[in-house]
C-alpha positions as CSV (number, residue, x, y, z in Angstrom):
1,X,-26.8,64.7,38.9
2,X,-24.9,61.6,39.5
3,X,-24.5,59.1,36.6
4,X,-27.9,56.6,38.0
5,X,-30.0,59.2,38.1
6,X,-31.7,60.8,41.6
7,X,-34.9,60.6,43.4
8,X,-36.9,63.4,45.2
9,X,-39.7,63.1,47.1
10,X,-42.0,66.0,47.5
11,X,-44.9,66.9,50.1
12,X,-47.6,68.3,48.3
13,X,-49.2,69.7,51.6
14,X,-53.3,68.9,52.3
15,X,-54.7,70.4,49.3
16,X,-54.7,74.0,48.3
17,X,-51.8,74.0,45.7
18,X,-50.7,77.1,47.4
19,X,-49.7,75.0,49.8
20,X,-46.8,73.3,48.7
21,X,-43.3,74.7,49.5
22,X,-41.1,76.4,46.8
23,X,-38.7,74.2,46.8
24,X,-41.2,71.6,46.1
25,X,-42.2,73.4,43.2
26,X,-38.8,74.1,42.2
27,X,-38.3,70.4,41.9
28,X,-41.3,69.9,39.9
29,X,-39.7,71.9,37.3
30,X,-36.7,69.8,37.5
31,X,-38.2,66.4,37.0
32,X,-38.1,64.3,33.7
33,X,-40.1,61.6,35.1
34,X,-43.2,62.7,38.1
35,X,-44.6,60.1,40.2
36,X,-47.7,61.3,41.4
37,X,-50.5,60.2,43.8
38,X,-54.3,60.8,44.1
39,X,-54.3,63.2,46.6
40,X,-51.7,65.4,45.4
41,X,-53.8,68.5,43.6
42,X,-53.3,68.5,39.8
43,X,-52.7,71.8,39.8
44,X,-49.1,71.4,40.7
45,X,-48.9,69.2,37.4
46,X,-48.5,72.3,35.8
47,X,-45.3,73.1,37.4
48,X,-43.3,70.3,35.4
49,X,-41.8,71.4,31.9
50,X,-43.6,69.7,29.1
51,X,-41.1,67.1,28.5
52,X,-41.5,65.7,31.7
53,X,-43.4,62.1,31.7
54,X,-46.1,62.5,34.0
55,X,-46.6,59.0,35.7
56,X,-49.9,58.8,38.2
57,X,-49.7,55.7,40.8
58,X,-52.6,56.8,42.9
59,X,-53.6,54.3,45.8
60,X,-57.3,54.7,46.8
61,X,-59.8,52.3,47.5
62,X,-62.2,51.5,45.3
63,X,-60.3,53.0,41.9
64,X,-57.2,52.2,40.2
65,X,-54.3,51.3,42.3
66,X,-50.7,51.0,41.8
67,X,-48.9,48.6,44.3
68,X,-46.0,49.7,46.6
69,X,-44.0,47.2,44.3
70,X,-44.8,48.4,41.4
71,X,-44.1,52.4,42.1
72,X,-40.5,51.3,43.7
73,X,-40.0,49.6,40.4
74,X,-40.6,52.6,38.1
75,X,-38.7,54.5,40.7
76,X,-35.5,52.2,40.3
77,X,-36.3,51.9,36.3
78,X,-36.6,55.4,35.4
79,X,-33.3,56.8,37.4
80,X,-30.7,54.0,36.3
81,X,-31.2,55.9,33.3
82,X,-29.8,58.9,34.6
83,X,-32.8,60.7,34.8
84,X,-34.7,62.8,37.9
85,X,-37.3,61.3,39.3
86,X,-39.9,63.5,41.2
87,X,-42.0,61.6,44.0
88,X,-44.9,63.8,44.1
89,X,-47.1,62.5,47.8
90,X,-49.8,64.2,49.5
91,X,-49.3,66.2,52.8
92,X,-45.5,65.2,54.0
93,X,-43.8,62.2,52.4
94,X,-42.7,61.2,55.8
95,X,-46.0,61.2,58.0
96,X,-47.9,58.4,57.7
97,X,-46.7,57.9,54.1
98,X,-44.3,55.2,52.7
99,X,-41.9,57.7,51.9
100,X,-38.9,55.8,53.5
101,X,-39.6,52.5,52.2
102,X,-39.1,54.3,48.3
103,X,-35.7,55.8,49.5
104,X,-34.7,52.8,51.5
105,X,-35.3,50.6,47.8
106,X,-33.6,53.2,45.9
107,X,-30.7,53.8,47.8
108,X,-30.1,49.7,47.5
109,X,-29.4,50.3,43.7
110,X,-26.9,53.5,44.4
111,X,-29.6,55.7,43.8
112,X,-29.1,59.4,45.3
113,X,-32.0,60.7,47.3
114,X,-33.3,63.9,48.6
115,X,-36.7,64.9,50.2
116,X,-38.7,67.8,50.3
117,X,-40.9,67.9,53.6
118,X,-44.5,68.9,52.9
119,X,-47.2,70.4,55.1
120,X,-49.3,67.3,56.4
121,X,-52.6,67.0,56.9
122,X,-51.2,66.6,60.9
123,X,-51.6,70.2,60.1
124,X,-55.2,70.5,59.0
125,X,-56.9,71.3,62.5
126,X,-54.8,75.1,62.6
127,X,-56.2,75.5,58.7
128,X,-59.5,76.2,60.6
129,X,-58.7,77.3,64.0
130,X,-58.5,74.3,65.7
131,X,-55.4,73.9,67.9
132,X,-54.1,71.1,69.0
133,X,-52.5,72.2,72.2
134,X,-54.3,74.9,74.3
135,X,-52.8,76.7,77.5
136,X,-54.4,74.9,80.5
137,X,-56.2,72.9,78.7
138,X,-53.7,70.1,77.6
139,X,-50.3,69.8,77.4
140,X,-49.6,67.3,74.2
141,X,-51.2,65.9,71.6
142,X,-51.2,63.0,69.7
143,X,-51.2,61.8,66.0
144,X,-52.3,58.3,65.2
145,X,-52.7,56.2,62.5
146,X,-56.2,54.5,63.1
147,X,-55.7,51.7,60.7
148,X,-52.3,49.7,60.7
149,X,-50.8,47.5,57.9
150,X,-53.2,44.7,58.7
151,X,-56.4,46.4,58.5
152,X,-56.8,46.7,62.1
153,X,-57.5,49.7,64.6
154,X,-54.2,50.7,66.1
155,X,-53.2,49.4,69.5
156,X,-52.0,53.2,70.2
157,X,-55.6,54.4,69.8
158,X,-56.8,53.1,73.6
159,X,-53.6,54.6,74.9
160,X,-54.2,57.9,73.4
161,X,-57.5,58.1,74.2
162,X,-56.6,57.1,78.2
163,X,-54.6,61.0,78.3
164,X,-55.7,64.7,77.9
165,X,-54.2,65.2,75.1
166,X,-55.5,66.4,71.6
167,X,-55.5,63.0,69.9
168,X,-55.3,63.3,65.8
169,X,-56.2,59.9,63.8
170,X,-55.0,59.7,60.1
171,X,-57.0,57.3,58.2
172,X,-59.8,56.9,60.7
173,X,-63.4,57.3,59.1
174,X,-63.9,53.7,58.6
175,X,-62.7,52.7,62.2
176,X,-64.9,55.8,63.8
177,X,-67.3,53.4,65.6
178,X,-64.3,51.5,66.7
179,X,-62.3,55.0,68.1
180,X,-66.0,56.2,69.5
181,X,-66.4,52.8,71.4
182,X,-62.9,53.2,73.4
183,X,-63.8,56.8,74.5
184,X,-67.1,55.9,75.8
185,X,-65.5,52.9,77.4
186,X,-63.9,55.6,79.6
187,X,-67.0,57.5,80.3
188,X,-65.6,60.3,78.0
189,X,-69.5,60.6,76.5
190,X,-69.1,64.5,76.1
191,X,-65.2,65.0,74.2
192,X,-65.0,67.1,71.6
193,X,-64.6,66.2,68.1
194,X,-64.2,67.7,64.6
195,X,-64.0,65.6,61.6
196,X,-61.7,67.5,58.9
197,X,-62.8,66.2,55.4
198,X,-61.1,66.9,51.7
199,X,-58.2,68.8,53.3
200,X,-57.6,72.2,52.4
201,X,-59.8,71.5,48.8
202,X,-63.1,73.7,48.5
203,X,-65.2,70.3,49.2
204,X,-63.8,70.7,52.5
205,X,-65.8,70.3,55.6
206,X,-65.8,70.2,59.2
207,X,-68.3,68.3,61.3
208,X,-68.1,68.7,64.4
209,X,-69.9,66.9,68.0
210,X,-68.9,64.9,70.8
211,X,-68.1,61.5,71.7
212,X,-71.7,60.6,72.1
213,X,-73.2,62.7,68.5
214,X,-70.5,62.7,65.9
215,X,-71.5,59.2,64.3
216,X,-74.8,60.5,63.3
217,X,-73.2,64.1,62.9
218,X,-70.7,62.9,60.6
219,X,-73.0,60.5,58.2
220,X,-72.1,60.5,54.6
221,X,-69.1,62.9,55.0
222,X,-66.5,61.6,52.4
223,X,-63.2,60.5,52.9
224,X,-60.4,61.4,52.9
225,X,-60.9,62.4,56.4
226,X,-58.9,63.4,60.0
227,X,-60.4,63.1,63.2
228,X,-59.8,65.5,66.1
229,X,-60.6,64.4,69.6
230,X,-60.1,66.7,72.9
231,X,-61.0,69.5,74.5
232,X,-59.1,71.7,72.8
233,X,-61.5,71.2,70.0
234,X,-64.2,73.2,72.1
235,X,-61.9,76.7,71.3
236,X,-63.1,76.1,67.8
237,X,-66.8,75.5,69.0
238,X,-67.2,78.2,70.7
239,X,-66.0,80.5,67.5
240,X,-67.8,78.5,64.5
241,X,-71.3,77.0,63.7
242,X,-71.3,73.6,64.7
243,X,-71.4,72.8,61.3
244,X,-68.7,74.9,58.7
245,X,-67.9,74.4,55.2
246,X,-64.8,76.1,53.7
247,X,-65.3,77.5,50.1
248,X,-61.7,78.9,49.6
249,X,-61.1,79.9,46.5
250,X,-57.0,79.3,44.9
C-alpha cells in the first residue's frame, strides 16, 4: 500500500449479498475505513474485520443524506493517513453511480485507486426471466437514466422510446407518468412493461402491464425501482402471473 493510503470502490450488486463478487468481498476484509451506502445490504458489513471503522453516507430521499462533498472529503481524509479505504456502492460503482467523480477527486491528492465492478441493477430484468434482447424480437436495448442532475426527465428517454429496443430506466418511478406520456405520444398504447422493485431483496416485486395499465398497476410499489419497456418483456408474461413477488431466501 503506497504511503497516502488507497481507495477501492466496490459493486455490491442489486441486493441479495450473494451477489457481490469475491473480490469484493475480499476487499471488504481488507478495509480499515468502509464507506457504505443505503442500498448496499448490511449483510456484507460483516465481511470487514472488527477494526475496521464502518462509515454509512447513504443518499436517499426523504432520510439522512450525506453530500457528494462531504463523502469525497472523508475519502481524501481517511487515506492521507495511509489507510484503505473501501467504497462500498450499490449495483456497479460505474453505472449510473458517481463512482468516477470519487476516483477522479482522489487521484488529484496522489491517491491510488482501484475498482471492483459489481452486478448492476441493469441486470435485474434476467434475475426474473426477463431478457432484454430476444431473437426476432429486438435487436438492442437501452439503459437510461430517467432523471438527470437537474431533476429533469432525460432528453434520451423520447429517443429510446422512438426504437424497438428493450429500453431500461434507472431512477424512473417518479417520472413514470412522464416516460408513459412519450410512448403513448407514439401510439405505443399496448408495450410491455415490468416494474422491478427492491432488487434482488425478499420485498422484491414485479408489476407488470402495458403502456396504457401500468400506472394504476404499479400504485404504491416502493422505490427503489427499474422500469422495463419492450416487447421483449412479453417472454416473461407469457411464463409468470401478471403479478409475481420473489420471496428468496439468502
Amino acid at each position: 500500500m503506497s504511503k497516502t493510503g488507497q481507495l477501492t470502490l466496490v459493486g455490491a450488486g442489486p441486493g441479495d449479498p450473494d451477489l457481490i463478487s469475491i473480490k469484493g468481498v475480499k476487499a471488504i476484509a481488507s478495509a480499515e475505513v468502509l464507506l457504505y451506502d443505503a442500498l448496499i445490504n448490511k449483510q456484507l458489513l460483516k465481511y470487514a474485520v472488527s477494526t475496521c471503522e464502518k462509515i454509512y453516507v447513504g443518499k436517499r430521499a426523504g432520510s439522512h443524506s450525506s453530500t457528494q462533498d462531504e463523502i469525497n472529503q472523508l475519502i481524501v481524509e481517511h487515506a492521507l493517513q495511509g489507510k484503505h479505504v473501501v467504497r462500498l456502492k450499490g449495483g456497479d460503482p460505474l453505472i449510473f453511480a458517481r463512482g468516477k467523480e470519487e476516483i477522479d477527486y482522489a487521484k488529484a491528492f496522489g491517491i491510488h485507486t482501484d475498482v471492483v465492478i459489481g452486478i448492476s441493477s441493469l441486470n435485474l430484468p434476467g434475475y426474473y426471466g426477463i431478457p432484454l434482447t430476444t431473437r426476432g424480437i429486438n435487436e438492442s436495448f437501452w439503459v437510461v437514466t430517467a432523471t438527470n442532475k437537474h431533476g429533469k426527465l432525460s432528453t434520451d428517454a423520447r429517443l429510446a422510446a422512438q426504437s424497438s429496443a428493450t429500453v431500461v430506466y434507472f431512477m424512473g418511478l417518479g417520472k413514470l407518468p412522464e416516460i408513459v406520456s412519450i410512448y403513448q405520444s407514439l401510439e405505443k398504447h399496448d408495450t410491455p412493461v415490468a416494474i422491478i422493485s427492491q432488487g434482488s431483496l425478499p420485498t422484491a416485486q414485479v408489476v407488470t402491464g402495458t403502456i396504457s395499465s401500468i400506472i394504476k398497476q404499479s400504485a404504491g410499489i416502493p422505490a427503489p425501482a427499474l422500469i422495463v419497456i419492450g416487447e421483449s418483456v412479453n417472454e416473461y408474461l407469457n411464463v409468470y402471473a401478471p403479478v409475481k413477488t420473489r420471496k428468496d431466501e439468502y
